[in-house]
MARMARLO-272633 format. One line per field, with one value per residue (C-alpha): residue number from 1; residue in three letters; chain; x, y, z. Coordinates in steps of 0.05 Angstrom, whole numbers, always signed. Example, Ala and Ser with C-alpha at 12.3 -4.5 7.8 and 13.67 -1.06 7.14 Angstrom:
2
nr: 1, 2
rest: ala, ser
kette: A, A
u: +246, +273
v: -90, -21
w: +156, +143
//
This chain:
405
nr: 1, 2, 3, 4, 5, 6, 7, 8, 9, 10, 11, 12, 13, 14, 15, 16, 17, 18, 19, 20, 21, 22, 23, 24, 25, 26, 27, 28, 29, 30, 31, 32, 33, 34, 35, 36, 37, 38, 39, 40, 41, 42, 43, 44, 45, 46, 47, 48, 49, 50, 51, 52, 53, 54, 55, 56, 57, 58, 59, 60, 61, 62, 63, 64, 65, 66, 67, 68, 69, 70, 71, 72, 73, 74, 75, 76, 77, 78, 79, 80, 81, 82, 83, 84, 85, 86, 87, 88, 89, 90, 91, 92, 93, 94, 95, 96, 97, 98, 99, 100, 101, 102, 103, 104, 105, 106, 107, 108, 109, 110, 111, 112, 113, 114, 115, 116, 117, 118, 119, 120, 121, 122, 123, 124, 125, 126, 127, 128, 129, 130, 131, 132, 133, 134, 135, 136, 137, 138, 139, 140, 141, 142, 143, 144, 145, 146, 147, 148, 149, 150, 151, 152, 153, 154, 155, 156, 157, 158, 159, 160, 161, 162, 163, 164, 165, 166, 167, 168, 169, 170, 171, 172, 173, 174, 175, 176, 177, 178, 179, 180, 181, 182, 183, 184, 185, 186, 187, 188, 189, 190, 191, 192, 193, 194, 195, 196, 197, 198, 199, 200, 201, 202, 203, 204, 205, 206, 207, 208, 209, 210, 211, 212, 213, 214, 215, 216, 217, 218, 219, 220, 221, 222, 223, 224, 225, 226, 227, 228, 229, 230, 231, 232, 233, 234, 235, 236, 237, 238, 239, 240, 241, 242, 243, 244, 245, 246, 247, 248, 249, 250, 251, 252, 253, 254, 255, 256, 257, 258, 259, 260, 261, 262, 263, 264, 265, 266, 267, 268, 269, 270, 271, 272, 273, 274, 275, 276, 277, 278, 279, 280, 281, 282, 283, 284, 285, 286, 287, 288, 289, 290, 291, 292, 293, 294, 295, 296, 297, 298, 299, 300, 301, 302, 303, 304, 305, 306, 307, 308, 309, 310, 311, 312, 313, 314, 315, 316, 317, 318, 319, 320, 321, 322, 323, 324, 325, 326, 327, 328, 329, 330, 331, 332, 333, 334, 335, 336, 337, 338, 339, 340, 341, 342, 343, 344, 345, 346, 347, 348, 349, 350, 351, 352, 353, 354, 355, 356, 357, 358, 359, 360, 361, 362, 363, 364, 365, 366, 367, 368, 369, 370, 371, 372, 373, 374, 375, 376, 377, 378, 379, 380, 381, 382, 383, 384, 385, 386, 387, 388, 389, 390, 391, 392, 393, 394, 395, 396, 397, 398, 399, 400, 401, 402, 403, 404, 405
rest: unk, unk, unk, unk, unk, unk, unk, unk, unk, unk, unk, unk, unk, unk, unk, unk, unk, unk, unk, unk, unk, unk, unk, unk, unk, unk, unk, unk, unk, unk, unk, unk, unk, unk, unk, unk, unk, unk, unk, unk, unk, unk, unk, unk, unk, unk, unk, unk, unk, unk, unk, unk, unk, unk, unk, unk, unk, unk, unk, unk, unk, unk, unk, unk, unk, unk, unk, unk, unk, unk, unk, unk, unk, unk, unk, unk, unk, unk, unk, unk, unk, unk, unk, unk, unk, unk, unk, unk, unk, unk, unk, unk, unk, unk, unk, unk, unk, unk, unk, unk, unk, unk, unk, unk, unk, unk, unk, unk, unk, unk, unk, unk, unk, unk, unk, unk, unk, unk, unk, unk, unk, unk, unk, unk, unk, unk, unk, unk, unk, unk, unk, unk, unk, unk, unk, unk, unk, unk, unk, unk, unk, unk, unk, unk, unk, unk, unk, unk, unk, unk, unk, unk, unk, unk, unk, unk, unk, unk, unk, unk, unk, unk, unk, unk, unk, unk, unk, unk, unk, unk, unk, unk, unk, unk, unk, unk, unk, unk, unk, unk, unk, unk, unk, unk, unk, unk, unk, unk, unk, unk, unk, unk, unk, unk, unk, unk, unk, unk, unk, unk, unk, unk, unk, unk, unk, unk, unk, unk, unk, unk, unk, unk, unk, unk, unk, unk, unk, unk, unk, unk, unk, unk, unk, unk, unk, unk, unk, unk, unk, unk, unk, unk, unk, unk, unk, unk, unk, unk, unk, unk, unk, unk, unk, unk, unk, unk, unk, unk, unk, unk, unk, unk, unk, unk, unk, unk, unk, unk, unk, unk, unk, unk, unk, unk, unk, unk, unk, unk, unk, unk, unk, unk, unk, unk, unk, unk, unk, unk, unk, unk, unk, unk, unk, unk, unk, unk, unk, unk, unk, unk, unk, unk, unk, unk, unk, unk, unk, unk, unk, unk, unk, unk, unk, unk, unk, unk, unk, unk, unk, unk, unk, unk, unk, unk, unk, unk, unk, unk, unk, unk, unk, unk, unk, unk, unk, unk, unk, unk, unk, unk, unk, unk, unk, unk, unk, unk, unk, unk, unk, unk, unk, unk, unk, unk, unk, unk, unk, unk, unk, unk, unk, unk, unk, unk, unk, unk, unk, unk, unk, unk, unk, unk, unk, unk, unk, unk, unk, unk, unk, unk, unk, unk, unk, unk, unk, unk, unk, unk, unk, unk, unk, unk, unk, unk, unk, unk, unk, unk, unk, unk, unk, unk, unk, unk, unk, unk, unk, unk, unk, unk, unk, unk, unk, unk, unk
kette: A, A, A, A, A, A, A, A, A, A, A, A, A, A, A, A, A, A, A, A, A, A, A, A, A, A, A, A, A, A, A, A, A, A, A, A, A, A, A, A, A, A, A, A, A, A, A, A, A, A, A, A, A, A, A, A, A, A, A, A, A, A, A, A, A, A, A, A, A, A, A, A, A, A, A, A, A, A, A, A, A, A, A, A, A, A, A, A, A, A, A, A, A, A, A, A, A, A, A, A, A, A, A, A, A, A, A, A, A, A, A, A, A, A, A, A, A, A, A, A, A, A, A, A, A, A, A, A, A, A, A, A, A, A, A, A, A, A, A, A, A, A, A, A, A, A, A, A, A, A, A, A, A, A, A, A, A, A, A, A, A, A, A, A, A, A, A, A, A, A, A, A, A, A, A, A, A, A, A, A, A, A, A, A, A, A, A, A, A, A, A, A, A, A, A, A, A, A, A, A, A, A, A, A, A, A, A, A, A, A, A, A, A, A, A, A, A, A, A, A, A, A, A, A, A, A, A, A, A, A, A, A, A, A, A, A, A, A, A, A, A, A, A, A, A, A, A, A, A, A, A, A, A, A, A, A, A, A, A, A, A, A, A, A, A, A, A, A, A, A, A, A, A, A, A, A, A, A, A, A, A, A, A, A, A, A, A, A, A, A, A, A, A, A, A, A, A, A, A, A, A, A, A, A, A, A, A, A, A, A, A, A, A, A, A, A, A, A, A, A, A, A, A, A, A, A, A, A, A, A, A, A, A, A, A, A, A, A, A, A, A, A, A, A, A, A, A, A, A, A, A, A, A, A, A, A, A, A, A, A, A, A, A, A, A, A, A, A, A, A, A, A, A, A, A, A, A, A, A, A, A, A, A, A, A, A, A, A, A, A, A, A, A, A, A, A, A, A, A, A, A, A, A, A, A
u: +1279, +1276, +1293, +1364, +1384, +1349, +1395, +1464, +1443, +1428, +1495, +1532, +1502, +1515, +1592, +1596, +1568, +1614, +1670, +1647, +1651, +1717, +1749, +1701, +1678, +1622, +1571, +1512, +1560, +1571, +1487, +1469, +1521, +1494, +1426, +1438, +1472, +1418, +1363, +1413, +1419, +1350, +1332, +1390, +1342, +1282, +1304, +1339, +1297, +1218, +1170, +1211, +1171, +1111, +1056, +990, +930, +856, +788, +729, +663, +657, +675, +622, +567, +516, +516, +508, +521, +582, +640, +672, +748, +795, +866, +903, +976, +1036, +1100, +1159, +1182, +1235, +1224, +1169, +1134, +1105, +1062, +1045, +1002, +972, +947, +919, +883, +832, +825, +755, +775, +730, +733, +801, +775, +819, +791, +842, +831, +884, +891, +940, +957, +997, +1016, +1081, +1089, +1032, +1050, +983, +935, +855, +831, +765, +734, +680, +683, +615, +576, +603, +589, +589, +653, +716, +742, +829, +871, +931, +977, +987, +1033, +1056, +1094, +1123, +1166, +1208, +1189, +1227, +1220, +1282, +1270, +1212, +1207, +1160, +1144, +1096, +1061, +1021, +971, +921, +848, +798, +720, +668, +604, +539, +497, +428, +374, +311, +253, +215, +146, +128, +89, +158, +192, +132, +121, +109, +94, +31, +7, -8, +59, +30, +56, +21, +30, +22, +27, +81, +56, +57, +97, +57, +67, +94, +100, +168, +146, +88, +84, +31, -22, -27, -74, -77, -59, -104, -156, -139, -73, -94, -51, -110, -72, -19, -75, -101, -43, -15, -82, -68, -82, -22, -11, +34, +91, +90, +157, +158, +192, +200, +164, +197, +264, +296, +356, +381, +421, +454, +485, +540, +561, +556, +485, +502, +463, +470, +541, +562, +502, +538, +553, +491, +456, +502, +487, +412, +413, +461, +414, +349, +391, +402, +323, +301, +345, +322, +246, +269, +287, +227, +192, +224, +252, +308, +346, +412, +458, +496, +525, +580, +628, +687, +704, +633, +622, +563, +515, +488, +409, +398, +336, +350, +380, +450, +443, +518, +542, +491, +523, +590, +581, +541, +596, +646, +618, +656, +708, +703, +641, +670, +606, +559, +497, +453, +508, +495, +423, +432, +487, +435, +379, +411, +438, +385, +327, +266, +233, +274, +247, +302, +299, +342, +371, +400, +395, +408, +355, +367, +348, +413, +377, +300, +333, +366, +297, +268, +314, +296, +234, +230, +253, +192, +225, +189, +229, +218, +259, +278, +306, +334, +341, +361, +311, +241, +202, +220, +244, +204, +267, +261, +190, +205, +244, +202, +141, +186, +203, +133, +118, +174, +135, +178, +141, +180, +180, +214, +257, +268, +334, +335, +408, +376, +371, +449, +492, +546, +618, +636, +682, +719, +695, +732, +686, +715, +659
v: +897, +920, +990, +979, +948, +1015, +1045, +1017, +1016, +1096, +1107, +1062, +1109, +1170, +1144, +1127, +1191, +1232, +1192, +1206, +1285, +1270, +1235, +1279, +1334, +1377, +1413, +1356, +1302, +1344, +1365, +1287, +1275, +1323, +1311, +1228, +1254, +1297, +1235, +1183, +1233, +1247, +1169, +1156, +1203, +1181, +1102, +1127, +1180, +1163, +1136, +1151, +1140, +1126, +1108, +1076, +1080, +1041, +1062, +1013, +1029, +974, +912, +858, +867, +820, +773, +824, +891, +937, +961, +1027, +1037, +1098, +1098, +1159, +1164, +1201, +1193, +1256, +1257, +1308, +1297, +1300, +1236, +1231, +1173, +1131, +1065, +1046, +968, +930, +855, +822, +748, +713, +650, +611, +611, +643, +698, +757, +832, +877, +954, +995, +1058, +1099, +1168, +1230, +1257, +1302, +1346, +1321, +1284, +1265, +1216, +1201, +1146, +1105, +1053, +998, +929, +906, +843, +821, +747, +706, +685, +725, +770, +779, +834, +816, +868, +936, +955, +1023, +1030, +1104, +1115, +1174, +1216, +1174, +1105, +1095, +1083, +1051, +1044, +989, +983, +932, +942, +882, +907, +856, +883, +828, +840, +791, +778, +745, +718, +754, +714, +695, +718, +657, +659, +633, +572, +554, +540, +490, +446, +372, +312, +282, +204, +192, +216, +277, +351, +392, +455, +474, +552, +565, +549, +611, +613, +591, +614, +573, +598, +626, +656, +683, +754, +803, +818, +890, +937, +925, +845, +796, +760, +702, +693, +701, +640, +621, +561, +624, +672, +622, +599, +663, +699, +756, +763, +735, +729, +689, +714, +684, +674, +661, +602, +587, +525, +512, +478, +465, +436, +463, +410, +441, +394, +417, +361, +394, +382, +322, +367, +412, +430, +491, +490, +470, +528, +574, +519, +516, +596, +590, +531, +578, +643, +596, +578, +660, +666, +610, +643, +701, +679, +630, +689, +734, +677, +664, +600, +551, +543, +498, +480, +431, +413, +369, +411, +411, +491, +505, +501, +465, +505, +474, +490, +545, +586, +641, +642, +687, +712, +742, +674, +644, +689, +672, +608, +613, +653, +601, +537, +513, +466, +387, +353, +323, +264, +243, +287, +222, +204, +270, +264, +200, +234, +296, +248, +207, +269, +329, +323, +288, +351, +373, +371, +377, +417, +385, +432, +397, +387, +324, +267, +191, +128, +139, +199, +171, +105, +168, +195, +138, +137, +183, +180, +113, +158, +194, +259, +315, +313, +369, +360, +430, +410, +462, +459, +488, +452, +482, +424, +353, +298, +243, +204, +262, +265, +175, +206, +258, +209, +157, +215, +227, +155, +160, +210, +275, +332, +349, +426, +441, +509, +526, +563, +577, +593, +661, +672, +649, +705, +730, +746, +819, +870, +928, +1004, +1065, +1105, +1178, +1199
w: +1821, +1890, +1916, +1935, +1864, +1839, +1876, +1872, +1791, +1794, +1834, +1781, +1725, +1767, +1770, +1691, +1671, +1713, +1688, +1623, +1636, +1662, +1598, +1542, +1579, +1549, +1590, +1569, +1606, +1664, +1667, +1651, +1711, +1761, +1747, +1763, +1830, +1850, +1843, +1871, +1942, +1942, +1936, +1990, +2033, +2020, +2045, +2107, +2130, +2101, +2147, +2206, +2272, +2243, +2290, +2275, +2320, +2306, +2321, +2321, +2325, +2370, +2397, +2393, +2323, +2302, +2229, +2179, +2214, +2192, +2226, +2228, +2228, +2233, +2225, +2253, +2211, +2246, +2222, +2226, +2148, +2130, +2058, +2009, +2002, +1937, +1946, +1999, +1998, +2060, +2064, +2128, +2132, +2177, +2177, +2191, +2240, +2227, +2153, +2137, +2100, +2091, +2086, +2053, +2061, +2014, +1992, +1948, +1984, +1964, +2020, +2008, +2065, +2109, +2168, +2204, +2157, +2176, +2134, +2157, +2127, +2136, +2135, +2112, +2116, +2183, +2194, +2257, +2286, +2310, +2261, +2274, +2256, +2216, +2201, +2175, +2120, +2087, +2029, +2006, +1947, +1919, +1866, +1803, +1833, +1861, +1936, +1964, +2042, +2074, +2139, +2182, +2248, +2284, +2338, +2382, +2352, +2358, +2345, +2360, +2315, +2347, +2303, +2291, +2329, +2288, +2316, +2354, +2386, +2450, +2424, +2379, +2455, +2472, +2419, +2435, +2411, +2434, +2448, +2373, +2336, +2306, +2305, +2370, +2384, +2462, +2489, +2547, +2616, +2653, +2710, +2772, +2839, +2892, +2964, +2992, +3056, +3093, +3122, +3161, +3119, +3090, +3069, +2990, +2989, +2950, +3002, +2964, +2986, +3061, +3095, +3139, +3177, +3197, +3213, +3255, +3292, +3305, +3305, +3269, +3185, +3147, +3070, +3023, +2993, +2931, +2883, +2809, +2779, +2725, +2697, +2618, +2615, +2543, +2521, +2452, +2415, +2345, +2301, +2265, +2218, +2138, +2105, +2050, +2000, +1967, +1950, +1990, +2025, +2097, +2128, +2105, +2138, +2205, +2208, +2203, +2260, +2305, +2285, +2310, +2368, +2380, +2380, +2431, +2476, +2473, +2472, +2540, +2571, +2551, +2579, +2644, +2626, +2626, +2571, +2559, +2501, +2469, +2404, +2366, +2350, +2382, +2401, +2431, +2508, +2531, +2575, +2631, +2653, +2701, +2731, +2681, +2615, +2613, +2537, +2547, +2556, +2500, +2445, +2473, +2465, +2389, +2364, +2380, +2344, +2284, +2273, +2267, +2297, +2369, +2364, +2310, +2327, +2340, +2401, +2425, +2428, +2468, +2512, +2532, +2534, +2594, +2634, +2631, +2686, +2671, +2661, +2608, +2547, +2485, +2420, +2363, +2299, +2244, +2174, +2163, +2170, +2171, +2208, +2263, +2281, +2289, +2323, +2379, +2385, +2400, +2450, +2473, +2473, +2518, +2576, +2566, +2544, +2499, +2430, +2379, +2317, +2275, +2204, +2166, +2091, +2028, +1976, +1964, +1991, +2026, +1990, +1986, +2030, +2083, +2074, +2104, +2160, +2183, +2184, +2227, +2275, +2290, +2297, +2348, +2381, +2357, +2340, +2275, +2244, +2173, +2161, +2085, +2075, +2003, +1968, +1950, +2029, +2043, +2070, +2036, +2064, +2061, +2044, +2067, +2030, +2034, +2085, +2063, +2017
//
């Protein structure tokens, strides 16, 4: 029954008892009759008067976490009261956007008299995506249950996860397929110097880099002024279509392609190289090739992808194969392998383009079908590395823990 029924039933029994003490009398009638009155004025007050300007203000620890890190909230309670509130039951939701999650914090208070409430808690377990605040609720009652008060505040909090890049190695960002088919590893090509201008020559500089057709035009020493550039370009292509098997293995497979995706940027711009990105889902952005990786924009991006596939991944691979440079070799994430995808490589391939194929997995060894794949994919020419991503590796979704102890 809600409050008001509570109510309007207490203020009926208030009326019948009094008119009971009216037409018997006897001091129990008139006690059981003031008594009822008493609790039906103090309920009245309690539903006009509780939670009366009550203002809610949210403290993050942050505004952008990596997969797996925890956030720290603090909500600061004011509200002006004028009577006792016995209980109070405080209640606020976050919703994951990309998987509809919701993260409930509540807790049961007793206030009374107090009037300014700290309460912080963590939300654990973050995962990557765009986490959304809902809306906060509050819920006080009187002391016999009579009157309960509820009110809702909305508020624009927003917190961004990246996901937690893997840790990849320099020779990860070169591998290449050689003439034969078979897996090759090759180190990153330093970058080599190229000449950007020539200037006087001063005490200190390399004789080797003397510009003697300078010197001997102007007849004084000059030296080069060399520049870096950088000499690796990769194009990152994700594909985001769910893994066939096994069941519920689709998006623990997604993160660990994104989380790979993470660490080649980062290793491209340890490196000093170019790195791009594309993939088939629909919400990502694709990022074009430039001199220098922007790792901002990268996580941006990475944090974004979910939703529907826009193209098959093989189309993709096609697409990026036609447009990128000819010095552009691409790196391909997926985990699923099949004959659309070796017929893209080769492809590929024709236009003489370095192919390195990443499949990620959740089974503890190829399949003897996958095993067929990978073997046509290095006929092709693709270099081809496996990742195992076990179920006992899967992240979990979080929670939200009371952060007062």
């Amino acid at each position: 029954m809600k409050s008001w029924g509570k109510t309007l039933l207490l203020f009926a029994a208030c009326v019948g008892m009094a008119g009971l003490a009216y037409l018997q009398g006897g001091a129990a009638a008139w006690y059981l009759s003031v008594c009822f009155a008493l609790i039906w004025v103090q309920a009245g007050l309690f539903y006009v008067f509780a939670l009366r300007g009550l203002r809610v203000q949210r403290k993050l620890s942050g505004d952008v976490f990596l997969a797996g890190d925890t956030v720290t909230a603090q909500l600061d309670i004011r509200h002006h009261t004028p009577v006792p509130m016995p209980w109070l039951l405080v209640r606020e939701t976050w919703i994951h956007e990309g998987s509809g999650t919701q993260l409930i914090y509540s807790k049961l208070l007793f206030p009374w008299w107090k009037t300014n409430l700290c309460l912080p808690y963590k939300i654990t377990g973050l995962m990557r995506g765009a986490y959304r605040f809902s809306h906060f609720e509050a819920a006080a009652g009187d002391l016999f249950g009579f009157a309960v008060r509820r009110v809702t505040r909305d508020d624009l909090h927003r917190l961004i996860v990246y996901p937690k890049p893997l840790e990849v190695g320099l020779t990860a960002m070169s591998l290449q397929a050689d003439d034969a088919g078979a897996r090759s590893v090759k180190r990153v090509r330093r970058d080599t110097p190229s000449i950007a201008s020539v200037r006087d020559y001063v005490s200190g500089d390399p004789y080797h880099r003397i510009h003697w057709k300078s010197t001997a035009r102007l007849g004084r020493l000059m030296t080069k002024d060399p520049e870096q550039a950088a000499s690796v370009k990769r194009m990152l292509l994700l594909d985001t279509a769910p893994a066939a098997a096994p069941a519920g293995a689709a998006q623990p497979l997604l993160e660990k392609g994104i989380a790979l995706a993470a660490g080649f940027f980062e290793a491209a711009a340890g490196a000093g190289g170019s790195c791009g990105f594309a993939c088939s889902s629909s919400d990502a952005k694709r990022i074009a090739l430039t001199i220098r990786p922007d790792l901002t924009l990268a996580y941006d991006v990475l944090a974004s992808v979910g939703g529907k596939p826009a193209l098959p991944f093989p189309d993709l691979v096609r697409k990026e194969a036609a447009a990128l440079p000819p010095d552009t070799s691409m790196l391909c994430i997926t985990s699923t392998l099949d004959v659309a995808l070796v017929r893209a490589i080769r492809e590929a391939r024709t236009r003489r383009r370095d192919v390195h194929v990443i499949y990620v997995h959740a089974r503890p060894s190829l399949s003897v079908a996958e095993r067929e794949v990978a073997a046509a994919l290095q006929a092709a020419g693709s270099s081809f590395t496996e990742v195992p991503h076990p179920p006992r590796e899967w992240p979990l979704q979080g929670g939200v823990a009371d952060a007062t102890a």
